[in-house]
N, C-alpha and C positions, 0 to 999 in steps of 0.2 A: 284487308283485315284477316287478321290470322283465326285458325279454329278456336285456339283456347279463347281468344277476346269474343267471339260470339258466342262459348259457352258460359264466358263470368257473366256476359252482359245478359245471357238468357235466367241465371242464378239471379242476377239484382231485379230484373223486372217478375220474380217468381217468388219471391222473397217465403211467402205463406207454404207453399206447398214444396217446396223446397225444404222447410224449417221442420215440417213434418218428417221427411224424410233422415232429417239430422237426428228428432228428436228419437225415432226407430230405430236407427244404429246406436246413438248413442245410448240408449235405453238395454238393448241387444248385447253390446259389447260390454258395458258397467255391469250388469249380472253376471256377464264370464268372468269377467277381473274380481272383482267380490267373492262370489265361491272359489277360483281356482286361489283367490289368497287365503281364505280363512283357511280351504282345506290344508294348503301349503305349511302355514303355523301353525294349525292343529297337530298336524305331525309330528312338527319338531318339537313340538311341545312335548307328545307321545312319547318320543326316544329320550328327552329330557329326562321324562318320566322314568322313564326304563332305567338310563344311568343314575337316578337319585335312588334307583329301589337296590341297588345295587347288585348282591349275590342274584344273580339270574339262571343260573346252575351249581348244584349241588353233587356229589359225587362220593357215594358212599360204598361200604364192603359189601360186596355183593357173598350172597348166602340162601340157605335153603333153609326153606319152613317144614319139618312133615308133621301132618295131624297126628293126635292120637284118641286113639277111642276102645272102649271097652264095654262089653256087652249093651252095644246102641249108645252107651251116656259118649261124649266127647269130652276129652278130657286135655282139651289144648293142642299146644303144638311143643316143637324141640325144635329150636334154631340148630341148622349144621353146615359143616363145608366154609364156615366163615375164615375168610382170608382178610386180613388188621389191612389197613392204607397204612404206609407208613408217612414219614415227612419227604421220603427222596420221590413221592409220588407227586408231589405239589409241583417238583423240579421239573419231572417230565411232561406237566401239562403245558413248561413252556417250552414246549420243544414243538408241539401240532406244527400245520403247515400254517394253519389262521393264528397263531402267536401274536400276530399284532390286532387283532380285536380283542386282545383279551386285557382288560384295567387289572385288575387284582387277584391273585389267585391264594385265599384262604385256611389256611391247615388249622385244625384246632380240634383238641383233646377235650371230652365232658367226660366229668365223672362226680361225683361226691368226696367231702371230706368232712372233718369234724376239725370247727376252728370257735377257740374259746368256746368249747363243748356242747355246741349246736349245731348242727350239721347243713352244710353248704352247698348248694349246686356250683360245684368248681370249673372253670372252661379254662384252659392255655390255650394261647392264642401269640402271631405276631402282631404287636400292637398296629403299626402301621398299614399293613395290610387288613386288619378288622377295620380301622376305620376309613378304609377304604368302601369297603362291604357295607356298610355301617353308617353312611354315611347321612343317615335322619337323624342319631344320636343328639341327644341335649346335655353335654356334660355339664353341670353342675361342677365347679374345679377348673382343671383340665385334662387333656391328654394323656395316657400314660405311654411312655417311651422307657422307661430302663426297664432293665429282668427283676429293681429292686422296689416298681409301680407297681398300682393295681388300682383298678374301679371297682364300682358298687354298682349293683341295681338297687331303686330306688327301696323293695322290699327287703330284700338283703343288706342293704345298710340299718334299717328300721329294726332287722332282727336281733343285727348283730350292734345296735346300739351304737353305729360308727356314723361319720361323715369326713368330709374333704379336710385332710389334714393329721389326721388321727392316723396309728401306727396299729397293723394286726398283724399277730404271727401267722405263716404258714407252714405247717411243719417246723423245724426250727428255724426259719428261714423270716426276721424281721421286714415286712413290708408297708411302704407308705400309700395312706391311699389317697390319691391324687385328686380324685373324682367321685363321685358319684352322678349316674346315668338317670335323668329324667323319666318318670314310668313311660312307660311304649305299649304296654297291653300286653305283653309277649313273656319269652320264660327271658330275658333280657332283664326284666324288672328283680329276677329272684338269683342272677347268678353272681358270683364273683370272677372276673378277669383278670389272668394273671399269667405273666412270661410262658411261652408254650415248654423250654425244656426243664424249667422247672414243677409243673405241673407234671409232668410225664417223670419226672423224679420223685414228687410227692405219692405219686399212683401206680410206680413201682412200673409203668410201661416206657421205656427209653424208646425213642422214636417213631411210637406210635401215635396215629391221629383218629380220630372218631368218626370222621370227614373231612370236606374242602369244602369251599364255597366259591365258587369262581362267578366275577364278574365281569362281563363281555361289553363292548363299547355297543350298545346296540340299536344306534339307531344307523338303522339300516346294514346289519353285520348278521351273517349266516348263521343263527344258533343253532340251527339242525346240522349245518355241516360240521360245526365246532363239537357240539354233542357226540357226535356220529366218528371224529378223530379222537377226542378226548376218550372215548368208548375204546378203539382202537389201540391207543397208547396204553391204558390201562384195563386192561383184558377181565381182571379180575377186582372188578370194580364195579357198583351201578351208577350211573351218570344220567342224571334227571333235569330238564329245562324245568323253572320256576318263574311262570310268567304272568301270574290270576292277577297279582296285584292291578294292572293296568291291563290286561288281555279285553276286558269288556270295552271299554274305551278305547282301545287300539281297532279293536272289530268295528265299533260304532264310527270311530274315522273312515277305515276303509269303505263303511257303507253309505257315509257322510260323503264323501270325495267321489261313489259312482253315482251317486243321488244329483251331487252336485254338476257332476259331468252331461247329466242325461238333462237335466234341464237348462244348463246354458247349451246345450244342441237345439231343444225346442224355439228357446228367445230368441236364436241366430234364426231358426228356419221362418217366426212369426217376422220377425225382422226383415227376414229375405222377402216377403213373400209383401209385406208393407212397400218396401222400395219399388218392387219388381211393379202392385198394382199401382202406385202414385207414376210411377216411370211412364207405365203405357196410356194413365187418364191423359200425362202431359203431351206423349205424342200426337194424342188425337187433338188435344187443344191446339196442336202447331202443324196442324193441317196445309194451310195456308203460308206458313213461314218456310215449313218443309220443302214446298211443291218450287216456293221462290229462288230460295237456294237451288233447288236443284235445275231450275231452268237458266240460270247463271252461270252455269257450268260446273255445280259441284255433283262430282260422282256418288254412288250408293256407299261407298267406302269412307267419304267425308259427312254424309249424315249419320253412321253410325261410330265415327271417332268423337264425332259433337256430341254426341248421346252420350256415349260414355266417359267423355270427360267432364260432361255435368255431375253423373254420379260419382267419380272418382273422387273429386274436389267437395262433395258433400261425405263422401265414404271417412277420406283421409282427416277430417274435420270431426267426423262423428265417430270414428276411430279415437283421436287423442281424448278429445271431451271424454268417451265412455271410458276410457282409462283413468282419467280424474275422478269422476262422478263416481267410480269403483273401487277405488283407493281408498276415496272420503268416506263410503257406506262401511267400508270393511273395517278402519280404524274407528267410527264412530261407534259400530255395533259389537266390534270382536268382543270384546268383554261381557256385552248385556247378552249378548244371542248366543253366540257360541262358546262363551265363559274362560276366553284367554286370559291367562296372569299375566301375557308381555303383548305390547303393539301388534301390529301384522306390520313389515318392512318392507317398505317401498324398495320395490327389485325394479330397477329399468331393463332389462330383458322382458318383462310383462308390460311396459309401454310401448316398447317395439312391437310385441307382440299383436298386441289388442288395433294400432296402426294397421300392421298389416293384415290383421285379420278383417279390418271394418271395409279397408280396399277389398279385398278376395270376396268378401259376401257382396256389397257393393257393388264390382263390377262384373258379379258371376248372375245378380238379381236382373241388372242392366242390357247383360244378352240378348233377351228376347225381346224388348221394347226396340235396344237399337236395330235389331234385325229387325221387326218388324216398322221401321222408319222407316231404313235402307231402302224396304220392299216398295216403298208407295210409290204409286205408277205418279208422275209428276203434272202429267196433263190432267190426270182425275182430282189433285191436288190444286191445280187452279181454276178449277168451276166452283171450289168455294169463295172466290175474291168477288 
């Protein structure tokens, strides 16, 4: 009879205290797979996040404030030193070394105008790349794509008496307006949107831009190093990350995900230490079966490969279980506990995973029991028969 058939046959006549040991690992292992997935799609959810907010840096004319004051009153300040962004600056932001994290990069002119004799928060813009930036927008219509479109904010249609469909002039310049923009809460609700070089013709500035908005792929893309090149590239420019919208919830991941981490180390160690005391109650119950073997001519080397292929064979078993059992807590809960909009996805690399991690706790808990088998003097092992 081979080792492993007297370790399965020791697993069926053990059945109780054995099942216990399944139930610790797999209990052990199902908490690591549960947190390490939720945190896992919390993430991506994050970065989701990040790309639907879009503009995630802004990049403006960098300029000098000086105070003014006269006898103690303060009497403001006087912007100076102001250097325009033009539009060939939009061009060289795709030039950085990190070019390819970057989705859109936005140029657009604000200024005021007087259209049908009310006066308008006016933006140019390229249509495509705003709604890139843009990309929570509710068009009411649709799209605007020619230089002979334009949208409304929701207030700015109201004012101006306009909707989807309806013809406004701009300057002399006949425009259709395609759209009308859904309120958003922002100055978005009060502007008018319209081709970027005719706006900069309307306002008398020819290729000048107000800012840029550039939007970086960011889950998981360098903003500080991008920031820090785009800086570089345009010397005379302020380049600001814009990241509040989700930064509170981005930080609450990362503190979710070391929370998480720190307690599937605990589960593992209750785990280990479960195996490890069921391991050595069992040696002492096999006092006698021990001493047998080894009077038969099995070496100390074969009492403790017996040992631990009991636990192997319950580790590798409470391995997969705890991968399932973890799977199923994580997709039944994501939504209610941790408040995911999408599943958590069953990744088989986190099966393998949880496998070989229920072995390694398993047969690192098993150590000490089968060493202290190994040890038992044989002949003191048969005065209990």
């Amino acid at each position: 009879m081979q080792l492993r058939d007297i370790a399965f046959e020791s697993l069926k006549r053990r059945r109780g205290r054995f099942a216990f040991v399944l139930a610790a690992l797999m209990l052990g292992i199902g908490t690591v797979v549960a947190l390490v997935s939720l945190s896992r799609t919390m993430q991506r959810e994050v970065g989701d996040q990040l790309d639907r907010f879009g503009a995630n840096i802004v990049v403006t004319a960098k300029s000098t404030l000086l105070g003014l004051g006269y006898g103690g009153i303060d009497l403001g300040g006087v912007t100076v030193d102001v250097q325009d962004l033009q539009v060939t600056d939009a061009e060289r932001i795709l030039t950085i070394p990190n070019r390819r994290n970057i989705a859109a990069v936005a140029p657009k002119l604000i200024g005021t105008t007087d259209v049908g004799g009310k006066q308008v928060l006016l933006i140019g813009v390229r249509f495509e790349q705003e709604r890139r930036v843009k990309s929570w927008w509710e068009i009411r219509g649709q799209a605007a794509h020619a230089p002979d479109e334009t949208i409304l904010g929701s207030e700015a249609a109201a004012v101006l008496g306009k909707r989807a469909g309806d013809t406004i002039r701009l300057g002399e310049r006949p425009l259709q307006i395609v759209g009308v923009i859904a309120p958003t809460g922002s100055v978005d609700d009060r502007a008018m949107y319209a081709d970027l070089p005719l706006v900069q013709s309307v306002l008398g500035r020819p290729g000048v831009v107000s800012l840029i908005d550039v939007s970086a792929l960011c889950r998981g893309c360098p903003i500080g190093d991008i920031v820090s090149q785009i800086a570089t590239a345009l010397p005379h420019a302020r380049v600001v990350p814009i990241r509040q919208a989700v930064a509170a919830r981005e930080q609450a991941v990362i503190q979710m995900t070391h929370f998480a981490y720190a307690v599937s180390i605990v589960v593992l160690m209750v785990g280990a230490l479960v195996v490890m005391t069921t391991m050595m109650s069992s040696v002492t119950e096999r006092t006698q079966e021990i001493g047998i073997v080894r009077a038969v001519g099995f070496r100390r080397s074969h009492v403790a490969r017996l040992v631990l292929l009991e636990v192997l064979a319950v580790s590798l078993l409470g391995g997969a279980l705890g991968w399932a059992a973890g799977m199923a807590a994580a997709r039944l809960f994501g939504r209610t506990v941790a408040q995911l909009t999408s599943p958590v996805p069953i990744e088989g690399w986190l099966a393998l995973l949880a496998v070989v991690l229920g072995a390694v706790v398993g047969v690192a808990s098993g150590l000490y029991p089968a060493a202290k088998a190994a040890a038992m003097d044989p002949t003191q092992a048969l005065r209990h028969l």
